[in-house]
C-alpha positions as CSV (number, residue, x, y, z in Angstrom):
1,X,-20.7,-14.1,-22.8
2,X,-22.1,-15.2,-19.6
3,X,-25.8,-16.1,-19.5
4,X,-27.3,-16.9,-15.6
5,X,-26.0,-19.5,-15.0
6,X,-22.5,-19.1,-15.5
7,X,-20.1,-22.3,-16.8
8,X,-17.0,-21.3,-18.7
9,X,-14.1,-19.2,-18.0
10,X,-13.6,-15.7,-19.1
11,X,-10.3,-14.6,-20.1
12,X,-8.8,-11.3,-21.5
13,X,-11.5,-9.4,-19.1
14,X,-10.9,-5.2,-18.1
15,X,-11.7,-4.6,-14.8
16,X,-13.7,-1.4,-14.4
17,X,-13.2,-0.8,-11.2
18,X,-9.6,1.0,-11.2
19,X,-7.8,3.9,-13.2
20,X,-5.3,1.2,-14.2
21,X,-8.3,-0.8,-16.5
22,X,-6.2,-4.3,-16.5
23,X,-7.2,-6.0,-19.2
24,X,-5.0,-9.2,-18.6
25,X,-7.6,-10.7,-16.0
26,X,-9.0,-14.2,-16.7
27,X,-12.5,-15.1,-14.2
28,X,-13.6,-18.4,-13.3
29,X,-17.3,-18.7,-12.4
30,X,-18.1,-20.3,-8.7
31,X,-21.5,-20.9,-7.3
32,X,-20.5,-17.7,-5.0
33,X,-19.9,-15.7,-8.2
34,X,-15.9,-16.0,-8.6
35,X,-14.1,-18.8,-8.0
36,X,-10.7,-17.5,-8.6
37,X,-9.1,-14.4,-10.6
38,X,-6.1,-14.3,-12.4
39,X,-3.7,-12.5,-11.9
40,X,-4.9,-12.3,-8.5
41,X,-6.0,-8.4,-7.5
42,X,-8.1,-8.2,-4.1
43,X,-9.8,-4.3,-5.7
44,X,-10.9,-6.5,-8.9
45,X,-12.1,-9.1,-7.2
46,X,-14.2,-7.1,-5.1
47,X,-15.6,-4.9,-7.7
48,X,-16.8,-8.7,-9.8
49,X,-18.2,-10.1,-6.5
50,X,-20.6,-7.2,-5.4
51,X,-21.3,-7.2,-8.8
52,X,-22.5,-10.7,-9.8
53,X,-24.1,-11.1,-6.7
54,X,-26.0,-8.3,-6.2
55,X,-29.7,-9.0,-6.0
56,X,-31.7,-6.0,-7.5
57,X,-34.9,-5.1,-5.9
58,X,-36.1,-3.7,-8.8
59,X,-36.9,0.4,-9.4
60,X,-38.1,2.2,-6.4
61,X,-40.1,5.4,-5.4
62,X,-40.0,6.8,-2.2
63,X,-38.9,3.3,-1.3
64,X,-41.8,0.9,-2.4
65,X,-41.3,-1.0,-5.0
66,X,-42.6,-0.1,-8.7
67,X,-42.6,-0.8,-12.1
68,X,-39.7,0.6,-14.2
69,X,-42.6,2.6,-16.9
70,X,-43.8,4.1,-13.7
71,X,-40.4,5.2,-12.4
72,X,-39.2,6.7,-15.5
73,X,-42.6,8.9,-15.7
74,X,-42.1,9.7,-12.2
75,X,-38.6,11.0,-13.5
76,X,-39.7,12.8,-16.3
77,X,-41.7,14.8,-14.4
78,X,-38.9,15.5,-11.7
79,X,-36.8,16.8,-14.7
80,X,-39.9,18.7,-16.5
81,X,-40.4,20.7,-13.0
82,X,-36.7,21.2,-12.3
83,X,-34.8,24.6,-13.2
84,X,-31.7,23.9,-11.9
85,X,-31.1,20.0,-12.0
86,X,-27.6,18.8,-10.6
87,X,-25.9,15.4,-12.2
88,X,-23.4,14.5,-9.9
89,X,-21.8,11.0,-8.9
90,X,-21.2,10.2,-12.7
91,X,-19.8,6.8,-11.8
92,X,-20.5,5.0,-15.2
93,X,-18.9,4.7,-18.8
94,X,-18.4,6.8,-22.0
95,X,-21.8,5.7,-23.2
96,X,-23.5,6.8,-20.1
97,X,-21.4,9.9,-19.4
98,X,-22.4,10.7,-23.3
99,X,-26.3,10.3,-22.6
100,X,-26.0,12.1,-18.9
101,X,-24.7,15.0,-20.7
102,X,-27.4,14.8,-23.8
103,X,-29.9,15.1,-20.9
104,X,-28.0,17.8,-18.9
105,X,-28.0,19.9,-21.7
106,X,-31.6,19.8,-22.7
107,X,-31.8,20.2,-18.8
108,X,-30.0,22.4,-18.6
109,X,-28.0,20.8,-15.4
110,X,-24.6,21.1,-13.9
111,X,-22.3,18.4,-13.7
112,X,-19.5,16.9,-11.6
113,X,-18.4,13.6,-10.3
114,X,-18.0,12.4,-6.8
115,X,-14.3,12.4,-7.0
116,X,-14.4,16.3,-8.1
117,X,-12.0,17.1,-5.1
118,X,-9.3,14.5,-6.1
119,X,-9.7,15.3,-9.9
120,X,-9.4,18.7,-9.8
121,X,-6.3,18.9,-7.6
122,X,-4.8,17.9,-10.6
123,X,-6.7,19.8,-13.6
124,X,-5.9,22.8,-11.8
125,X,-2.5,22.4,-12.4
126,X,-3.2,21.3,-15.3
127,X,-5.2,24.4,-15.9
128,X,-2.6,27.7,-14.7
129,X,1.2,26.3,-15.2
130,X,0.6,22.6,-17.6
131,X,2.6,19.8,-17.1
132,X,4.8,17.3,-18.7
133,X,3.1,13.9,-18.3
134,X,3.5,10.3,-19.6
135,X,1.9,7.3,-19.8
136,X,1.3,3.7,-18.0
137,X,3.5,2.0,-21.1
138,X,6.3,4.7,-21.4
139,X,6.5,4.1,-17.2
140,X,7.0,0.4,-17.8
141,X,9.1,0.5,-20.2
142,X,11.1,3.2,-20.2
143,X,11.4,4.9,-16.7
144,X,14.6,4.1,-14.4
145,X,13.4,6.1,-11.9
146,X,10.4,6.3,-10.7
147,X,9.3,8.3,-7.1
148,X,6.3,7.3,-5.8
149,X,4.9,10.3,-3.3
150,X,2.2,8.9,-0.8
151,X,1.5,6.0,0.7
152,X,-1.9,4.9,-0.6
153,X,-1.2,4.3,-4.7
154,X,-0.2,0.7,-3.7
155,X,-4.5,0.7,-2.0
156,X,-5.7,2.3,-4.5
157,X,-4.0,0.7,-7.6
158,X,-3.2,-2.9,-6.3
159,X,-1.8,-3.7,-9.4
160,X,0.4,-1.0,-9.7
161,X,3.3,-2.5,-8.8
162,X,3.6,-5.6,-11.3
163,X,2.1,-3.5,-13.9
164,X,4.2,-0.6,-13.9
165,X,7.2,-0.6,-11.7
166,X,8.2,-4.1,-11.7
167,X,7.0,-5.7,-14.5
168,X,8.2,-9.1,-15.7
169,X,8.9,-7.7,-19.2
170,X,10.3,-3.9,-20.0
171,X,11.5,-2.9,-23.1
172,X,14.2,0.0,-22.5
173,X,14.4,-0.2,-19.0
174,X,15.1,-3.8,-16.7
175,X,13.8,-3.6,-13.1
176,X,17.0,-4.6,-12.0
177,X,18.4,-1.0,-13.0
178,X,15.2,0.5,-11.9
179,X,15.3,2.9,-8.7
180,X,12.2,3.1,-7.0
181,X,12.0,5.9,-4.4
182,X,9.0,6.3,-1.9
183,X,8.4,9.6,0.1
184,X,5.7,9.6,2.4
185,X,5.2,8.5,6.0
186,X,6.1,4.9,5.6
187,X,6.0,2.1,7.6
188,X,7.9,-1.2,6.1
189,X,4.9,-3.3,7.2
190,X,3.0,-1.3,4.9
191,X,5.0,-2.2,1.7
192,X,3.6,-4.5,-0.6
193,X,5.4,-7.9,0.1
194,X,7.1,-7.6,-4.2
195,X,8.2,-4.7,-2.9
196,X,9.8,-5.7,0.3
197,X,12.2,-7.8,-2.0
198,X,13.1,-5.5,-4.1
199,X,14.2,-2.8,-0.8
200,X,13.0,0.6,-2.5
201,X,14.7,3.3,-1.5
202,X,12.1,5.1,1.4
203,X,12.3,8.5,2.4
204,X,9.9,9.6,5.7
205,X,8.4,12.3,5.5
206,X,5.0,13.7,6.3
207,X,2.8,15.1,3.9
208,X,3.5,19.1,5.2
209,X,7.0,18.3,4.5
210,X,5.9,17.5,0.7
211,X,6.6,21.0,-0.8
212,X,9.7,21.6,0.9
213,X,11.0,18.6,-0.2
214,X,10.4,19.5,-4.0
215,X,11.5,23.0,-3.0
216,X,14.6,21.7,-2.1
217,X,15.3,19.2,-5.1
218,X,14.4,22.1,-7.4
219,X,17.4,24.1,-5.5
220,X,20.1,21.6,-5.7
221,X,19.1,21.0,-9.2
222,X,19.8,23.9,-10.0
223,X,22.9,24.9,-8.4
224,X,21.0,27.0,-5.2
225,X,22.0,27.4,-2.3
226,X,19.5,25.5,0.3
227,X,19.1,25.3,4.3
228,X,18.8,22.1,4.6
229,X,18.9,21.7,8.1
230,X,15.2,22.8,7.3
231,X,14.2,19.2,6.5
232,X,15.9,17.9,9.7
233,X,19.3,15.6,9.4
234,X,18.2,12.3,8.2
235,X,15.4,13.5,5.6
236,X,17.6,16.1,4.3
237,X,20.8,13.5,3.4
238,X,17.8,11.4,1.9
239,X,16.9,14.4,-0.9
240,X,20.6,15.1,-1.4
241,X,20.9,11.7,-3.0
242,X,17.8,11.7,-4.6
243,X,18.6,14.7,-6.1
244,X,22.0,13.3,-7.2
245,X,19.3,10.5,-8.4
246,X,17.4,12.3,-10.5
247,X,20.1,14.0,-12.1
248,X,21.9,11.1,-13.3
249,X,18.5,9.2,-14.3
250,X,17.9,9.1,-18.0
251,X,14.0,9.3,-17.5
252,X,12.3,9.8,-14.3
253,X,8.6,9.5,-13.4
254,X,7.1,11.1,-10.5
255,X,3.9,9.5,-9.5
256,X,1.2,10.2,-6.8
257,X,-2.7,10.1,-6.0
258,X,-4.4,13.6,-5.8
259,X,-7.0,11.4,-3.9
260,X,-4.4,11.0,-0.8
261,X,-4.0,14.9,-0.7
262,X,-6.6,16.0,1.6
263,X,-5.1,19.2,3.0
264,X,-6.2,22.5,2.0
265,X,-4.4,23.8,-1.1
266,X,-2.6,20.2,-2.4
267,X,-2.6,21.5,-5.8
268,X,0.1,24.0,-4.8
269,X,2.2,20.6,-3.6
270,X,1.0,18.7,-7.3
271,X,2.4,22.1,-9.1
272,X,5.7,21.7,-7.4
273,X,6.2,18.1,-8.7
274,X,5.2,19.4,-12.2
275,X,8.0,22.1,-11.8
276,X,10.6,19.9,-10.5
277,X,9.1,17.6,-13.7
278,X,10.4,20.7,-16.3
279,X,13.1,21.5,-14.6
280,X,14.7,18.4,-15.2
281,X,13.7,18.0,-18.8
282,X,16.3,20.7,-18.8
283,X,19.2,18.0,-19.1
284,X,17.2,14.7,-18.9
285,X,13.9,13.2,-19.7
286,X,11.1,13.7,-16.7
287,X,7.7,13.2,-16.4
288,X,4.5,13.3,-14.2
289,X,1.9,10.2,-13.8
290,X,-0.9,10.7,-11.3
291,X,-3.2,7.8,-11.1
292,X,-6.7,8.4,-11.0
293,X,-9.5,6.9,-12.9
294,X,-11.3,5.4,-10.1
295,X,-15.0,5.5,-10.2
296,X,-14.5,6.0,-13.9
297,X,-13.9,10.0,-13.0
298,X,-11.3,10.1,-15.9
299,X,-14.0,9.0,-17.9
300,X,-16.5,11.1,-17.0
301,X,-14.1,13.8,-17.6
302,X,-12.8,12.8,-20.6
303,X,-16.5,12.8,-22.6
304,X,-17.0,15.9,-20.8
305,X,-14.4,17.8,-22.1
306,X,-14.2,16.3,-26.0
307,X,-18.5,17.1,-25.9
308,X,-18.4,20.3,-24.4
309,X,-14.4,22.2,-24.7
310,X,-14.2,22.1,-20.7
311,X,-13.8,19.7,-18.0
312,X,-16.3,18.8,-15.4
313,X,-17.4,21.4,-13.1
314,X,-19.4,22.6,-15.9
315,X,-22.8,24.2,-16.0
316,X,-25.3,24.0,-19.0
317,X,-27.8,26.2,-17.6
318,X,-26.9,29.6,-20.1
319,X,-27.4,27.6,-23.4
320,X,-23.8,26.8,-23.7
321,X,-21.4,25.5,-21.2
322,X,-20.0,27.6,-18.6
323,X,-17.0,26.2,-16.6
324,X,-16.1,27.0,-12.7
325,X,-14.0,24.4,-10.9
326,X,-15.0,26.1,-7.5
327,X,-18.3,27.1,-8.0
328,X,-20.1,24.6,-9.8
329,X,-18.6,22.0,-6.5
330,X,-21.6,19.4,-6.1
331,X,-21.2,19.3,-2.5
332,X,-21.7,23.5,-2.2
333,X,-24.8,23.5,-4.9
334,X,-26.1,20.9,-2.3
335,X,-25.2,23.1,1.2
336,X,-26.3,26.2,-0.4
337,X,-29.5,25.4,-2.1
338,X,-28.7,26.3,-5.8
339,X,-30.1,23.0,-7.1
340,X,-33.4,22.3,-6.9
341,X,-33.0,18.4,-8.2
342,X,-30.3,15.8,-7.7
343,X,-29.5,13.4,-10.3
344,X,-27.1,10.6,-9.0
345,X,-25.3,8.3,-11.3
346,X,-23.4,5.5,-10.2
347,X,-22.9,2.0,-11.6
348,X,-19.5,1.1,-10.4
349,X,-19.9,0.7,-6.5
350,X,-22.8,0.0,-4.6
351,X,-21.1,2.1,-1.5
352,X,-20.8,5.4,-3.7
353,X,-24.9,6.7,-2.7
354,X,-25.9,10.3,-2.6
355,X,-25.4,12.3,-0.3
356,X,-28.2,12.4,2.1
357,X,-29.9,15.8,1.5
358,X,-33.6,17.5,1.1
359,X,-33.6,17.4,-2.9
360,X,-35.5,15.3,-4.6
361,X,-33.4,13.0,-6.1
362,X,-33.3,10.4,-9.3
363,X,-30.4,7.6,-8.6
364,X,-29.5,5.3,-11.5
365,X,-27.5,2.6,-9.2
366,X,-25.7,-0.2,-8.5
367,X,-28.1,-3.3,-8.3
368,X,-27.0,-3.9,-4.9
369,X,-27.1,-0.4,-4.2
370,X,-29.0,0.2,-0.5
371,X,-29.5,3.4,0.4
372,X,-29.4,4.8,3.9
373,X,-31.9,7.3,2.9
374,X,-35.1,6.4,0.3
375,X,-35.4,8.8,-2.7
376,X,-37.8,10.0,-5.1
377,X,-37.1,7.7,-7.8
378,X,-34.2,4.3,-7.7
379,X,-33.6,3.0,-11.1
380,X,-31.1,0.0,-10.7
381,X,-29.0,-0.1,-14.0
382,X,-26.6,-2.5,-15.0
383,X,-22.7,-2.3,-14.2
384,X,-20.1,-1.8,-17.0
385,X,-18.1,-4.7,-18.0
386,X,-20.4,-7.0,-15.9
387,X,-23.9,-6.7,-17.0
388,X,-23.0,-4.9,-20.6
389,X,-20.4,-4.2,-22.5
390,X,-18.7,-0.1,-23.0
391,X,-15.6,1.6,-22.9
392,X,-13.6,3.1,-20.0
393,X,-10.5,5.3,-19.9
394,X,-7.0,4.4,-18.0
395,X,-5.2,7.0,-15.5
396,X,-3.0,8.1,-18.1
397,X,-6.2,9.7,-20.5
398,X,-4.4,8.4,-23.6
399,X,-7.1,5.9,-24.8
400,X,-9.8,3.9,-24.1
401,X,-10.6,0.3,-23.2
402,X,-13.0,-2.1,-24.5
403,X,-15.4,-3.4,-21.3
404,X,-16.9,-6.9,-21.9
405,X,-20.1,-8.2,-20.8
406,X,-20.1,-11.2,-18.1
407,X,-24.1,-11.8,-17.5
408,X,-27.8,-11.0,-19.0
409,X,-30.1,-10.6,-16.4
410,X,-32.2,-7.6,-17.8
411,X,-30.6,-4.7,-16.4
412,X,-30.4,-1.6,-18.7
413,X,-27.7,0.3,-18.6
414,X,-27.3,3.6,-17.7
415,X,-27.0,5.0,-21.3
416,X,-30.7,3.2,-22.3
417,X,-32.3,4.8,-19.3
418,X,-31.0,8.3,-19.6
419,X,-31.8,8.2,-23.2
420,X,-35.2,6.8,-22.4
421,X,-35.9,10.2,-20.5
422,X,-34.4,12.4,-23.1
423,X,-36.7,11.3,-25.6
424,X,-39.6,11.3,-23.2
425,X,-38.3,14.9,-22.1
426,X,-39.6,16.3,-26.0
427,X,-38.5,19.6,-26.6
């Protein structure tokens, strides 16, 4: 473990700072924090810099400075006077997400995380049709074709590429049989430089053209009759051979991030991927992966829905938990005035603040959190996998990850502070 002054190297670290948890990564310690990372990943590296060298100025109200006893009773009487209470942000790990609902539900409080939009683009899905979905390892090692839709996974999940799609070592399927296909609107200079190399197979197309596209495959695939002159010349020889593609592949993977698909109604686009997904377990193997897990959202979601039977989105106010993906929205309980306090958790990212808004408003944060805008009460807490250990889940759901701790410098974590207030709360 790291004490202050840190002097040996850390190996066999997870990063907690992307759905892909990488739990390869070895740290040595500079005078600057990080002297180097291995295997080198610029999103990990990042997320351990702000970290370790974030200066805390210690809990806040209203913006001076205070001591933490004071804070917390300043928050305990926030949450005593509160009727409808709103935890949002949700940024942390499964021992914080367990204590922030333990203190929702004696709040009775709503919940949902700042990546709610992203999240539920898939859940929804999820939700009305299911899906057929795999996981990080079954990708690696058994996918020999894999179509990548969007162009932002590779800035998203840097190590996406040597984890999953060209690994060094596969078990079933070699990355020199491997066809990678990328639709999206691409440009080469954008292309990680491994997978430059490698000449992935790149169909341009823009993100209206999405649906159509799995329209289309769906059609061939099964024998219909198409226009294709719909997609234009060029995009629409590129989807006869990937159809031809995905019906010769033995097992196929089609991958995205619901956190590129800002248009309205993206889910519609994610439920035709699913489809094309089932259709082709018809006569192959297929399967879905979309990568999330940033901000530990599939986290938060995951203790959400084991605790309570739903995902977040979920309201606590009745007695027992009520479940609307479009009406419990954080954003819309802010706009429309149905919350009357705003509890904001985030440990992950001293960038992800509150929204700026007239509630009165409790923020356990990021020690180098500053915010634009002072609030009632700013408890800096600790950051998983840095300042104390936890657990975090992956992308794929399927399990969690030990989170080490780097550094002792007296921050609580999130967990110890929300239960603080929960036993303060009484009954």
């Amino acid at each position: 473990m790291w004490t202050t002054e840190p002097s040996l190297n850390q190996k066999h670290l997870t990063c907690p700072f992307c759905g892909l948890a990488c739990d390869d990564l070895s740290i040595t310690p500079g005078d600057r924090g990080i002297e180097s990372l291995d295997p080198k990943c610029d999103k990990a590296k990042q997320g351990f810099r702000l970290a370790l060298q974030a200066v805390s100025r210690g809990p806040r109200s209203n913006g001076a400075p205070v001591s933490m006893e004071v804070a917390l009773q300043q928050s305990v009487q926030l949450l005593k006077s509160a009727r409808a209470p709103l935890f949002a942000g949700l940024a942390t790990d499964v021992n914080g997400m367990r204590a922030t609902l333990e203190l929702a539900d004696r709040c009775g409080g709503v919940l949902d995380h700042l990546n709610g939009d992203a999240m539920f683009r898939n859940i929804r899905v999820v939700q009305d049709n299911g899906w057929v979905a795999c996981t990080l390892s079954e990708a690696r090692n058994r996918a020999d074709l894999i179509l990548i839709i969007g162009t932002q996974c590779f800035d998203r999940f840097p190590r996406f590429v040597d984890r999953v799609l060209l690994p060094r070592e596969s078990l079933f399927s070699p990355k020199a049989g491997r066809h990678l296909v990328m639709l999206g609107p691409w440009q080469n200079n954008r292309l990680p430089a491994t997978l430059k190399d490698y000449a992935p197979i790149t169909l341009h197309a823009h993100p209206s053209q999405w649906a159509d596209v799995a329209g289309m495959l769906r059609a061939r695939l099964g024998n219909r009759p198409v226009d294709s002159g719909r997609l234009g010349g060029q995009l629409a020889e590129g989807v006869e051979e990937l159809a031809r593609l995905l019906r010769e592949a033995k097992y196929s993977v089609i991958t995205w991030s619901a956190a590129e698909l800002t248009f309205p109604h993206a889910e519609l686009v994610i439920e035709r991927w699913a489809a094309l997904a089932r259709d082709l377990n018809q006569t192959t193997r297929s399967s879905v992966l979309p990568l999330a897990g940033n901000q530990g959202d599939i986290t938060s979601n995951q203790v959400c829905t084991w605790q309570t039977g739903y995902p977040l989105r979920t309201s606590l106010q009745y007695g027992y938990p009520v479940h609307d993906s479009r009406l419990f929205r954080y954003q819309d309980l802010i706009e429309n005035n149905t919350a009357d306090l705003l509890i904001w958790i985030s440990s992950l990212d001293p960038e992800a603040k509150p929204p700026a808004c007239d509630l009165p408003t409790i923020v356990f944060g990021h020690p180098g959190m500053e915010l634009g805008q002072e609030v009632e009460v700013f408890l800096p807490v600790g950051v998983p996998g840095v300042d104390h250990t936890g657990h975090g889940y992956r992308s794929d759901t399927v399990c969690t990850l030990p989170l080490g701790q780097l550094i002792e410098r007296g921050l609580p974590s999130a967990a110890t502070l929300l239960r603080t207030l929960l036993d303060r709360l009484g009954d």
